[in-house]
C-alpha positions in Angstrom: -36.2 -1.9 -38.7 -32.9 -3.5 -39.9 -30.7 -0.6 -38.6 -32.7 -0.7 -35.1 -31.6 -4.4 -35.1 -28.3 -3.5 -36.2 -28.3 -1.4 -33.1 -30.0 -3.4 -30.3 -27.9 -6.6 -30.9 -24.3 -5.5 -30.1 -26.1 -3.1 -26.9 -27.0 -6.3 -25.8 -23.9 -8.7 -26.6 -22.0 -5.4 -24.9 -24.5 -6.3 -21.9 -24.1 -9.9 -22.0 -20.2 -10.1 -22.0 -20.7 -7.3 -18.8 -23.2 -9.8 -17.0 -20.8 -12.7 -17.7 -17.9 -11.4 -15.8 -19.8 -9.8 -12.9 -22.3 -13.2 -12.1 -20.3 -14.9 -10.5 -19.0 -15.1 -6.5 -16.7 -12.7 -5.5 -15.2 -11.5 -2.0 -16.0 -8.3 -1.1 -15.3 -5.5 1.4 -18.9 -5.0 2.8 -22.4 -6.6 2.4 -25.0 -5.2 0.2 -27.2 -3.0 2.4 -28.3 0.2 3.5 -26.8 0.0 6.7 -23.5 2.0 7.1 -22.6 1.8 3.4 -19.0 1.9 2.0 -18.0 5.0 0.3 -17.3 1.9 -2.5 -18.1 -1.7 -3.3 -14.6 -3.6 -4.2 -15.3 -7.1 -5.3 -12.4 -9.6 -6.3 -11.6 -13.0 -6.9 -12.3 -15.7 -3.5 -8.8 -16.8 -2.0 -9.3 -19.4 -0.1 -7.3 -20.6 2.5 -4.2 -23.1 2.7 -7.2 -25.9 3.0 -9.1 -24.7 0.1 -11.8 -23.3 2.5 -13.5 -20.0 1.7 -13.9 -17.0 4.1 -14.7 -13.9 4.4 -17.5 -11.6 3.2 -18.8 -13.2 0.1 -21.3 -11.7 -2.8 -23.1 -14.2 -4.5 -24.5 -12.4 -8.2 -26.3 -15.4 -9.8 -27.7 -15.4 -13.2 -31.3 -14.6 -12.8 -30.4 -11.3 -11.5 -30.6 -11.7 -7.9 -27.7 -11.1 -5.4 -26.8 -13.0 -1.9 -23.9 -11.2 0.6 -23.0 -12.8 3.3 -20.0 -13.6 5.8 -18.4 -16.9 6.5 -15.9 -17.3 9.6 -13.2 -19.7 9.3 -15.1 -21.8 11.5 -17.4 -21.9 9.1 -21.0 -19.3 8.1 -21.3 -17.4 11.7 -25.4 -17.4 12.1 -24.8 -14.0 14.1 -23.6 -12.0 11.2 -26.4 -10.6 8.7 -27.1 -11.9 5.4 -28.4 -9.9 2.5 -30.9 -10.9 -0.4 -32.2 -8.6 -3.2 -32.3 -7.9 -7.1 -29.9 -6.5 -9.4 -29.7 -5.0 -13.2 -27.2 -4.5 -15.2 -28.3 -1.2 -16.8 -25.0 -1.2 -19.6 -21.3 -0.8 -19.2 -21.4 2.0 -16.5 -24.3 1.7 -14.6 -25.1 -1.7 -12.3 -28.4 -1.0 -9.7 -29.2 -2.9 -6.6 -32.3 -3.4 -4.7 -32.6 -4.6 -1.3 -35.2 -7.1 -0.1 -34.1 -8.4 3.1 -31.7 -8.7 5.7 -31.2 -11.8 7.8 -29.5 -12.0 11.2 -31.2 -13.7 14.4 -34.7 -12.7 12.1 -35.5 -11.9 8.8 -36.4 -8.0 8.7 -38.2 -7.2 4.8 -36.4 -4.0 3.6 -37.9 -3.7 -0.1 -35.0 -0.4 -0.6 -33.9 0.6 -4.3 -30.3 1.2 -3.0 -29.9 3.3 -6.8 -27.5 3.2 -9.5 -23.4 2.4 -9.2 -21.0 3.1 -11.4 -18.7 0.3 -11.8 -15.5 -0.4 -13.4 -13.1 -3.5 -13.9 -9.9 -3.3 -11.9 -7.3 -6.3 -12.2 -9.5 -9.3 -11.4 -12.4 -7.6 -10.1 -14.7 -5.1 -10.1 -15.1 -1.8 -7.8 -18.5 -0.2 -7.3 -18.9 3.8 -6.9 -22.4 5.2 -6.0 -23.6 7.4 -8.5 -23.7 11.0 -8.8 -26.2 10.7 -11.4 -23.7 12.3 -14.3 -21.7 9.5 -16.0 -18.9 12.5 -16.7 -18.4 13.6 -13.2 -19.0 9.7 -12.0 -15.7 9.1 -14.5 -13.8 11.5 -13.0 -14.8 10.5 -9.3 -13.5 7.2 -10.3 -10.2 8.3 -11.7 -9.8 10.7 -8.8 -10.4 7.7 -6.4 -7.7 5.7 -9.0 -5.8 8.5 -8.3 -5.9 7.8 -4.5 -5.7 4.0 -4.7 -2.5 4.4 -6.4 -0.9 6.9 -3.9 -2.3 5.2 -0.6 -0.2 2.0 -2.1 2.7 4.3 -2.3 2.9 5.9 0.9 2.3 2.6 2.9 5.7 1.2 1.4 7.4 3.7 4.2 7.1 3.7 7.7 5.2 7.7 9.0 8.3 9.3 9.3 8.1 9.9 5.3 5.4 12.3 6.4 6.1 15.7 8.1 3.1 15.6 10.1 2.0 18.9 11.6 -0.7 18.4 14.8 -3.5 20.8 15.6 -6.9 19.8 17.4 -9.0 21.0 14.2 -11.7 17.8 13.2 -13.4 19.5 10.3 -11.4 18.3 7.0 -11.3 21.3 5.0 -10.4 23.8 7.8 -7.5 21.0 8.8 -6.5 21.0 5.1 -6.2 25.0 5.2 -4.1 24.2 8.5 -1.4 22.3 6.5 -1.4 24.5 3.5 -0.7 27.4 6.0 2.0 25.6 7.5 3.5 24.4 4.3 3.1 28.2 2.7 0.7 27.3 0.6 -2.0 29.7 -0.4 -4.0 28.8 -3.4 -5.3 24.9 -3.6 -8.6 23.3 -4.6 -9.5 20.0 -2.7 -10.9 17.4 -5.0 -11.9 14.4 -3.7 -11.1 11.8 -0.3 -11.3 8.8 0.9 -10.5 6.4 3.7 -7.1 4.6 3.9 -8.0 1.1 4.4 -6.3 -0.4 8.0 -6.0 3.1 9.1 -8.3 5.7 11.4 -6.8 8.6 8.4 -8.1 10.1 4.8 -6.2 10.8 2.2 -7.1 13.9 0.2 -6.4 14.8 -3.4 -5.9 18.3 -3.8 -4.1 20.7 -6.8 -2.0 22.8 -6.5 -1.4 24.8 -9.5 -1.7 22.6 -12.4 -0.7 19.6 -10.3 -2.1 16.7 -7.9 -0.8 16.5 -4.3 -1.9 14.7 -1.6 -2.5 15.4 2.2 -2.7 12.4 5.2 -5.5 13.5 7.7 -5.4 11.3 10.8 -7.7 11.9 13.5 -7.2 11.4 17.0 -3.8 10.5 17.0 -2.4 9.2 20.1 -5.3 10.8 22.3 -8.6 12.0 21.7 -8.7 15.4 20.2 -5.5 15.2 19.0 -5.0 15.0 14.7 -2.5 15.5 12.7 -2.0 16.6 9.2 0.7 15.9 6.3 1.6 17.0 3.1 3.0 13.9 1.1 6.1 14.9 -0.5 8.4 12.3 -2.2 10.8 14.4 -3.9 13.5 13.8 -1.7 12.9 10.1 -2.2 12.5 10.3 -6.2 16.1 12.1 -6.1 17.7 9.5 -4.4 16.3 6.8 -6.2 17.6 8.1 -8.9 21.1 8.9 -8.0 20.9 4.7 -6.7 19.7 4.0 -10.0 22.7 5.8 -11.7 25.3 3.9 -9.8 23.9 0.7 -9.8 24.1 1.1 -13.5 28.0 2.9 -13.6 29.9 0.2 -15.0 33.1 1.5 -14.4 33.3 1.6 -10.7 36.2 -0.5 -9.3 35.5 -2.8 -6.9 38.3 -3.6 -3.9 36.9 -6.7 -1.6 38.9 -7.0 1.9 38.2 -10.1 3.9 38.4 -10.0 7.6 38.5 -12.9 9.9 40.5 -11.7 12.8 37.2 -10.3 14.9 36.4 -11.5 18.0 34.8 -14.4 18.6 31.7 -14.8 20.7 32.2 -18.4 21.8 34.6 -21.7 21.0 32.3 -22.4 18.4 31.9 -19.3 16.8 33.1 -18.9 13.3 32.5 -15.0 11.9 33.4 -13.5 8.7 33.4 -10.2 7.4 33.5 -9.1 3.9 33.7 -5.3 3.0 33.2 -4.7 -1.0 34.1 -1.0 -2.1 32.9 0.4 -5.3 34.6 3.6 -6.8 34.6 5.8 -9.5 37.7 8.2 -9.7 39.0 7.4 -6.2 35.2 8.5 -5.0 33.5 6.4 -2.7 30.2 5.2 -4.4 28.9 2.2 -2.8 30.1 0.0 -0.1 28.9 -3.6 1.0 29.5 -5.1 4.6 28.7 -8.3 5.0 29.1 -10.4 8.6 28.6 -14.4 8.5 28.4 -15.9 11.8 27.9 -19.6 11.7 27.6 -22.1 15.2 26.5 -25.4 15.6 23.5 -25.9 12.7 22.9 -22.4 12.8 23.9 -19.2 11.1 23.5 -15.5 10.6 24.1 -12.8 7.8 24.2 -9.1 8.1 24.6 -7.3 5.1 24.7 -3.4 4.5 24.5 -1.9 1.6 25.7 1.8 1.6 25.5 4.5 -1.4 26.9 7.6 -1.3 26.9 11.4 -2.9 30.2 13.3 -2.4 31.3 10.8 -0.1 28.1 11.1 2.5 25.7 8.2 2.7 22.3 8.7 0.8 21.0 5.4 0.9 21.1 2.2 3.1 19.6 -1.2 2.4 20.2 -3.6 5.8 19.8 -7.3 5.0 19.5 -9.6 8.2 18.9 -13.9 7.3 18.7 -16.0 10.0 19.4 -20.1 8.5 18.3 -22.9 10.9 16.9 -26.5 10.5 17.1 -25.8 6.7 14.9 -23.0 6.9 15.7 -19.5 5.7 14.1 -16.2 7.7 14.8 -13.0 5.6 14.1 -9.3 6.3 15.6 -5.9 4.1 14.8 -2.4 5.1 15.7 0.5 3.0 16.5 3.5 4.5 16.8 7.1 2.6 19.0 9.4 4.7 18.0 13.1 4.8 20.2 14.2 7.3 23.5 11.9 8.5 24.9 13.6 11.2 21.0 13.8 12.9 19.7 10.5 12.1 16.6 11.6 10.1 16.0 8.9 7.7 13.0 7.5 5.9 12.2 4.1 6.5 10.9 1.6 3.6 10.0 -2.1 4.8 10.8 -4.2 2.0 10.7 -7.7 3.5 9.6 -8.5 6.8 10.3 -12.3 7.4 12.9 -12.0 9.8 11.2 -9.5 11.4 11.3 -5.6 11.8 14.7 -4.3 10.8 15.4 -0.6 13.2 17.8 1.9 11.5 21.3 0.0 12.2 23.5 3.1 13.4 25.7 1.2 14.9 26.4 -1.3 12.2 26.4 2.0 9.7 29.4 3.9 11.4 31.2 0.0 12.2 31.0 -0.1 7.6 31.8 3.3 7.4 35.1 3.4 9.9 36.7 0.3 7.9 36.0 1.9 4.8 38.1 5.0 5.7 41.0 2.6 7.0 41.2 1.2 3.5 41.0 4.2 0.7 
């Protein structure tokens, strides 16, 4: 009896510090129901708004084990959108289950629907919800293949598409498109392991091995028109090497720097007042780096360009374009990286990396302005 105590207290202090961070109310991506499920539940913390006002689809798990989901507008709880009501348990620390009772919309329709077992795991602040497969092994590794995903969707939307080398065919069926794109990229033996949606986006994103290791292909269906898809395996090694060789000569601390000032351009008006500064960074009479910067200042206003150049063997490999825009004592900022493949043919790929002065467009013209000053002064 005392070693069945022993047992049955901490399984259910393990329970009760589970059921203390899940009751609660969250945000969440879709309502409880068996309508159009999610391929996942994601639950995290409620942001509300500059005013303090909550939004949003909203989970309600209260104590007593019953749930409430339901949307709110900013104009406040829209009567149109459906409510949800039912039971939950909290079967250990895998395994959460859901039962449906009813919905609510214009009426209240009784469901009375055991929605089954979800396997559930902490993530940051919140929580994420996977349905079960009924094996707590392959529901692990469904979850750390979806991680796997998470992770890699976060990475890709840092660039702008043309880091993918999409490939267009009018196939729909995933698997058959997937054979598509390993064809194309001469690929013959691959095992597709799981997929998902991308959120914001009408495209999957598929894990798949090759060999002994993980790659991942961008399936977008009816792109541009219907019928229409296109297909891409991510690659980011040409990215990783130039991070890299950035990384090496932002860290080079013997590179001697030359800084030539430049205020003879031409002026746009009377009360224009411009000034460029062109810093060069070498290592052994090699060009490394170079940074252009233009200041244009008139009336209460001013401008900044800056362009930030790195180089291999005296060829650009990188660009980072700064634009700031200063008025009324406000400051509007936006930098775009840009990782050159090919110079000469203006294949690039583009990585946003702040957006508050707007979109930044790859700044050729600016680019071969920097470039032709710095051959006029080594």
């Amino acid at each position: 009896m005392k070693k069945i105590l022993q047992f049955i207290i901490p399984f259910f202090l393990i329970q009760n510090v589970f059921s203390q961070d899940l009751v609660g109310k969250w945000n969440i991506n879709s309502l409880i129901d068996n309508n159009y499920p999610p391929e996942e539940y994601i639950l995290y913390p409620i942001k509300p708004d500059k005013y303090g006002i909550e939004f949003g689809l909203i989970l309600v798990l209260k104590p007593d084990g019953t749930f409430h989901s339901y949307q709110i507008s900013h104009r406040g709880q829209d009567r149109l959108s459906p409510s949800t009501y039912g039971k939950y348990t909290i079967i250990d620390n895998n395994y959460i289950r859901f039962f449906l009772e009813k919905r609510n919309k214009q009426q209240e329709i009784l469901i009375n629907e055991d929605l089954g077992k979800f396997y559930y795991s902490q993530k940051n602040d919140g929580f994420r919800f996977l349905k079960s497969n009924g094996n707590i092994e392959r529901d692990k590794q469904t979850a750390y293949f979806r991680d796997l995903l998470y992770e890699k969707t976060s990475e890709i939307n840092k660039y702008k598409d043309n880091a993918l080398n999409w490939k267009y065919t009018e196939i729909k069926d995933e698997r058959e498109a997937v054979t598509f794109c390993m064809t194309e990229n001469q690929i013959q033996n691959f095992e597709i392991l799981y997929s998902r949606r991308a959120e914001g986006y009408n495209r999957k994103i598929i894990l798949i091995k090759i060999d002994s290791d993980f790659r991942y292909v961008i399936f977008e269906k009816d792109f541009y028109r219907e019928g229409l898809n296109r297909i891409a395996l991510y690659d980011d090694s040409k990215i990783k090497e130039i991070d890299k060789l950035v990384a090496e000569i932002k860290n080079d601390k013997n590179l001697k720097i030359k800084t030539i000032k430049n205020n003879t351009e031409p002026k746009q008006n009377f009360n224009d007042n411009s000034e460029t500064i062109l810093d060069l960074f070498q290592n052994k009479k090699k060009m490394q780096k170079s940074v252009y910067q233009k200041y244009v200042s008139y009336s209460n206003q001013a401008s900044i360009n800056n362009i930030t150049i790195y180089f291999q063997d005296e060829k650009p490999i990188y660009v980072e374009y700064l634009t700031k825009h200063i008025s009324n004592q406000q400051v509007r900022e936006s930098i775009t990286g840009f990782y050159i493949l090919d110079f000469k043919n203006h294949k690039f790929i583009t990585k946003p990396i702040k957006k508050d002065n707007g979109e930044i467009d790859y700044p050729s013209e600016l680019i071969n302005k920097a470039i032709e000053k710095i051959k006029s002064y080594i």
